[in-house]
C-alpha positions as CSV (number, residue, x, y, z in Angstrom):
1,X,-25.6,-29.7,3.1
2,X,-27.1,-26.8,4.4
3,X,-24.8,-23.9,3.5
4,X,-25.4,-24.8,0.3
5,X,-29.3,-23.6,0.1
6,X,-29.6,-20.1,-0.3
7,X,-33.0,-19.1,0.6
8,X,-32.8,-17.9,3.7
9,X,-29.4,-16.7,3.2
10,X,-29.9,-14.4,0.0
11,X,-32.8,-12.5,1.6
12,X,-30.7,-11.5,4.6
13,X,-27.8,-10.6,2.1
14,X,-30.2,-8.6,0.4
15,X,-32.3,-7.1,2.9
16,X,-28.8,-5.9,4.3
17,X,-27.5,-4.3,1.2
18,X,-30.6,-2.7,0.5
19,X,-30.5,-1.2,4.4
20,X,-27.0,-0.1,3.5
21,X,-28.0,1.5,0.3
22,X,-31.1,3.4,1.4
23,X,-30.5,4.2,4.7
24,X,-26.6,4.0,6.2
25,X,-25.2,5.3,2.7
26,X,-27.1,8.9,2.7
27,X,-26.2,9.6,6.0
28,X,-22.8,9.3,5.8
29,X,-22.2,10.9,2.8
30,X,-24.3,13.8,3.9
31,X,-21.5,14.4,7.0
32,X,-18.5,17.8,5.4
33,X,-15.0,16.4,5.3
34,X,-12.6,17.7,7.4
35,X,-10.1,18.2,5.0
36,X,-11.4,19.3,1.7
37,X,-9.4,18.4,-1.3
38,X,-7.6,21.4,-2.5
39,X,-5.8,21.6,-6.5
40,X,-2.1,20.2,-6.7
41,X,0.4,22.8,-7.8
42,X,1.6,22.2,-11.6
43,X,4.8,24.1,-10.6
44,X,7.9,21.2,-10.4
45,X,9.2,20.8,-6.6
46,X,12.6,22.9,-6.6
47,X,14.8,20.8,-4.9
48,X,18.5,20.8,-4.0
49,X,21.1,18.4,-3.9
50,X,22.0,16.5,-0.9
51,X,25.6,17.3,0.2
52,X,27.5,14.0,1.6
53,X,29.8,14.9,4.6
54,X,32.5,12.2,3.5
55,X,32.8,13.2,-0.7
């Protein structure tokens, strides 16, 4: 069985995560976000009760 020998399938799962680590990974993080984060409000929502038509 074949699939079940992993030498030449560990080094292609390894050469790709090490590509992805070193190289693909620091170029993305290195793009600004669009939307930066911004601090939620501690304040409660004010809200006010919904009136039914029918009550």
């Amino acid at each position: 069985m074949p699939q079940l020998n992993p030498n030449p399938w560990f080094s292609v799962m390894l050469m790709t995560w090490l590509t992805f680590l070193l190289i693909i990974q620091p170029k993305l993080l290195s793009f600004t976000q669009t939307n930066s984060p911004s601090t939620k409000s501690t304040l409660p929502h004010k809200t006010t009760p919904w009136t039914w038509p029918w009550t």
